[in-house]
C-alpha positions in Angstrom: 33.4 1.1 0.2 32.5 -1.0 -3.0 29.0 -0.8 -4.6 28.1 -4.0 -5.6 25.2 -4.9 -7.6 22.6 -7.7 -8.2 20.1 -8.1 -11.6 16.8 -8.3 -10.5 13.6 -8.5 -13.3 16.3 -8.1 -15.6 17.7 -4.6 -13.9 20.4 -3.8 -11.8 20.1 -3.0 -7.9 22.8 -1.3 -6.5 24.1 -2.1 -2.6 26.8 -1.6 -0.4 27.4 -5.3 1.7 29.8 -4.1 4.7 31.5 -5.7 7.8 30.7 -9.3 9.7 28.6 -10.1 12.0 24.7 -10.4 12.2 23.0 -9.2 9.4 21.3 -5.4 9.3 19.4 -4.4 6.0 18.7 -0.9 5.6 16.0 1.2 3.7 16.5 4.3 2.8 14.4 7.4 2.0 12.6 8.8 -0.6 14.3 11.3 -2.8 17.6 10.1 -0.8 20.4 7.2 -1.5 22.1 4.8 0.5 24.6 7.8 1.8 22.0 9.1 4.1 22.9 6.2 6.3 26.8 6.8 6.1 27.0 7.7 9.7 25.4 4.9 11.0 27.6 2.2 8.7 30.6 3.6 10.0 29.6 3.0 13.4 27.4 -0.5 13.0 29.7 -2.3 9.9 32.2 -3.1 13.3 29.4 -5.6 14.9 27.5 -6.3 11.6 27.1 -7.1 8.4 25.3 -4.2 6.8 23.3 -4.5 3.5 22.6 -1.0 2.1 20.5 -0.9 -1.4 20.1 2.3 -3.1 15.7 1.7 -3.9 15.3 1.2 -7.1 15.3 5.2 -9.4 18.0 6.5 -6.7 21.5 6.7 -5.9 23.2 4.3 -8.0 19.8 2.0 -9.1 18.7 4.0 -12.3 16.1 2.4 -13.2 12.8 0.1 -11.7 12.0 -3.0 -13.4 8.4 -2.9 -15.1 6.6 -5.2 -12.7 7.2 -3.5 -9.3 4.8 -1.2 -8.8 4.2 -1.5 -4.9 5.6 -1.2 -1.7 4.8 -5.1 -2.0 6.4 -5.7 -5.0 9.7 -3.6 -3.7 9.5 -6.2 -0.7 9.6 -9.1 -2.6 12.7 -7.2 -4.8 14.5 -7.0 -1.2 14.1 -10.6 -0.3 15.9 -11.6 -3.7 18.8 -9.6 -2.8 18.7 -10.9 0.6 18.9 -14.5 -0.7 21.5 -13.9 -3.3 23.6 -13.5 -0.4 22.7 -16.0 1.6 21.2 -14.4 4.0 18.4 -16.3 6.2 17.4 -13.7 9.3 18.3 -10.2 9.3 16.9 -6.9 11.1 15.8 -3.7 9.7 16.3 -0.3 9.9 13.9 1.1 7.8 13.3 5.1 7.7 10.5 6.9 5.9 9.7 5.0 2.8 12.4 2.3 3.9 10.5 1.4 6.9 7.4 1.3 4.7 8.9 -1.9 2.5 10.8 -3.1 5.0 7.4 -3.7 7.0 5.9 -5.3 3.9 9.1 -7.8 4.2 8.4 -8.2 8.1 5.1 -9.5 7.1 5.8 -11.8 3.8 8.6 -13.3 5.8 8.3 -13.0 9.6 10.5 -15.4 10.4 13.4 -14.3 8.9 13.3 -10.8 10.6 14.6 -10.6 13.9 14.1 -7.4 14.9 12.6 -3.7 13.5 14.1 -0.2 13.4 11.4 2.1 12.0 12.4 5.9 11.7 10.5 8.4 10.8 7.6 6.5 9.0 4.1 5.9 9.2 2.3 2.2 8.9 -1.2 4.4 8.1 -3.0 5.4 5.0 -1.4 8.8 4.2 -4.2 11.8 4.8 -6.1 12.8 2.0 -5.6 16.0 1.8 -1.3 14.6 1.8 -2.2 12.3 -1.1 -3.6 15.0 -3.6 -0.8 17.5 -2.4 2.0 14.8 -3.6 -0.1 13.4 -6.9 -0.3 16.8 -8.4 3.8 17.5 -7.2 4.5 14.3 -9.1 2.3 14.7 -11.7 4.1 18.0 -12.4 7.7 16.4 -12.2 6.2 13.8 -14.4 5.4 16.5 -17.1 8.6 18.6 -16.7 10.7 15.5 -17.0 12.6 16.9 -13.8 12.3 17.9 -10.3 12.3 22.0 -11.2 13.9 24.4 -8.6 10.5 25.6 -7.2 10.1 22.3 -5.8 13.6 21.4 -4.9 13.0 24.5 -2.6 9.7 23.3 -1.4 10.6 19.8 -0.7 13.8 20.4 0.9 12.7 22.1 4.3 10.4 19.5 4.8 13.5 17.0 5.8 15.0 19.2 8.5 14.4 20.9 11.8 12.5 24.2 11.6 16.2 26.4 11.9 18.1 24.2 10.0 18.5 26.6 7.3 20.1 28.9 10.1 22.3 26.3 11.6 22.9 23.5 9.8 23.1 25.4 5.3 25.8 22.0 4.7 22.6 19.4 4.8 19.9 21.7 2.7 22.8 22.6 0.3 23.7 18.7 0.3 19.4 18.1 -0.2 19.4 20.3 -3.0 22.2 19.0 -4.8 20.9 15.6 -4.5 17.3 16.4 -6.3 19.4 18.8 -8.8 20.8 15.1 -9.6 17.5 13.4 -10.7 17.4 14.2 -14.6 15.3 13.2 -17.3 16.6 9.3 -17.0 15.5 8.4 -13.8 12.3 10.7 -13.5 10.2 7.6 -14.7 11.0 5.7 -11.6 11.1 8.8 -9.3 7.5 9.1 -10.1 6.9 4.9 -9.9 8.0 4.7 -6.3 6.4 8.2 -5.7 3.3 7.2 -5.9 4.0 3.5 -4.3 5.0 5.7 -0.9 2.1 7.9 -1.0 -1.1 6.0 -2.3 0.2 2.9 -0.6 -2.3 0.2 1.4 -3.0 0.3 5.2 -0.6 -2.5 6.8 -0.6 -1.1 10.8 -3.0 -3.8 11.6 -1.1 -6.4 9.8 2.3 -5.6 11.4 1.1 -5.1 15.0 0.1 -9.1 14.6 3.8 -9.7 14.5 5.3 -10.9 17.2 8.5 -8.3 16.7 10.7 -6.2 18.7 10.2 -3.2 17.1 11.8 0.5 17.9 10.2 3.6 16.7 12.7 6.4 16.3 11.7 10.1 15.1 12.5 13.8 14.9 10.1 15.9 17.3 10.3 18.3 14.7 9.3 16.1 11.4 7.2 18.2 9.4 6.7 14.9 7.0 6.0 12.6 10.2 4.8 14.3 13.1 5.7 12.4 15.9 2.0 11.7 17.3 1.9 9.4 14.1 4.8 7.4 15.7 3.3 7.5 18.7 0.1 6.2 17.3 1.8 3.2 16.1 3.7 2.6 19.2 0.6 2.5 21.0 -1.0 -0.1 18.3 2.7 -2.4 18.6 2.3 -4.1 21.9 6.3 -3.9 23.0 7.5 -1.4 21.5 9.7 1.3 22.3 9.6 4.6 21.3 12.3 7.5 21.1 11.5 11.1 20.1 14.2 13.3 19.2 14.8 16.7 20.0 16.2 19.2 17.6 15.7 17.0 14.9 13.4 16.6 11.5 12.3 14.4 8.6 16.4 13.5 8.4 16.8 12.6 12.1 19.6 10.3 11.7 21.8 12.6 10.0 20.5 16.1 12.5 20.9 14.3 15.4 23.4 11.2 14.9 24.6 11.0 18.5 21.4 10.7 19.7 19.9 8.1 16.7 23.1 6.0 17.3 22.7 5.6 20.5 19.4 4.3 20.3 20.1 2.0 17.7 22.4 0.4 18.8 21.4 -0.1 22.5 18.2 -1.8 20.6 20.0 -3.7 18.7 22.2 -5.0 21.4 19.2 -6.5 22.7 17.4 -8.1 20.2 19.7 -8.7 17.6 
């Protein structure tokens, strides 16, 4: 699959842009890249036409233009891209901190989104107690120019199940190398979107306005999410459905594909 690419405030965005049919776009999560979703584009690229970005300081987009500094501000980067390829109404399948600006699109344009696929995300201020945790982590990256191993190894069991370093080594080896990745050029926007994701603004009661099918999908094991948040916000979302699954984490789309695919796209089938 081609990467293509768009300029946007005068610096690049990366994306895949595969298959036909209605259009899908898809958010990715923090400290990840567009890859994380490779299981679900082989399987949804036959019916639709997905749109994958790599966020801007990941994968592929280096860098973050100097005025987006907010979940807001990503949102409105997102809509560009979306009209630069003519694309009017769309769905999203948003996990983690790509469900966060995908809702921020959902409410600057609610008439071009036609449905919502949040996984493993939260619509909430993030607890105090969370918010201080993460500052001083990136304040420390921040200094080091680097994500240094101590953290690599705190960070990454906090994607995946509570045995996945027992049965699944491939994805926390695959974690690891990703953050090993982030070097002193992209650190600067690491720490930009950081601290968009973590000392963002409160929009539950803004989205639960929206008249929106809206499926809430996530790990019964997330140690970054616990599920009650989900189930929170499904209780706030008049219509929504709500999945939990089992055996899975943070990462439940790539512990548990079977399962995430199959919810996916039986919602999608429906409203899309």
């Amino acid at each position: 699959m081609t990467i293509k690419s768009i300029t946007i405030k005068s610096e690049p965005l990366r994306f895949l842009d595969v298959g036909e049919g209605p259009a899908l776009l898809f958010g990715h999560g923090y400290l990840l890249n567009m890859d994380m979703w490779r299981s679900q584009i082989d399987l949804l690229s036959q019916s639709y036409r997905c749109i994958v970005p790599d966020l801007w300081g990941h994968g592929e987009s280096l860098t973050i233009p100097e005025n987006t500094r907010s979940l807001a501000d990503v949102a409105d980067d997102m809509l560009t891209l979306m009209d630069s390829l003519d694309i009017d109404t769309f769905s999203l399948v948003g996990f983690s901190i790509g469900a966060m600006w995908g809702a921020e699109v959902a409410i600057k344009a609610p008439s071009r989104v036609t449905s919502f696929v949040m996984a493993d995300s939260f619509l909430g201020f993030e607890p105090e107690v969370l918010t201080a945790k993460y500052n001083k982590m990136l304040a420390n990256i921040q200094q080091l120019n680097l994500i240094p191993a101590p953290t690599i190894e705190e960070i990454v069991p906090l994607y995946f199940a509570h045995n996945a370093e027992q049965n699944t080594p491939q994805l926390l080896n695959e974690m690891r190398s990703t953050l090993s990745l982030f070097d002193a050029s992209r650190i600067p926007a690491i720490v930009v979107v950081g601290h968009m994701q973590f000392n963002r603004r409160e929009i539950l009661l803004d989205f639960e306005k929206l008249a929106l099918p809206v499926l809430l999908l996530v790990g019964q094991e997330d140690k970054q999410r616990p599920y009650l948040e989900s189930y929170l916000m499904h209780d706030s979302i008049d219509g929504s459905e709500f999945v939990v699954i089992p055996n899975a984490g943070h990462v439940s789309n790539i512990e548990q594909p079977d399962v995430f695919n199959k919810a996916l796209v039986d919602f999608l089938a429906k409203h899309h």
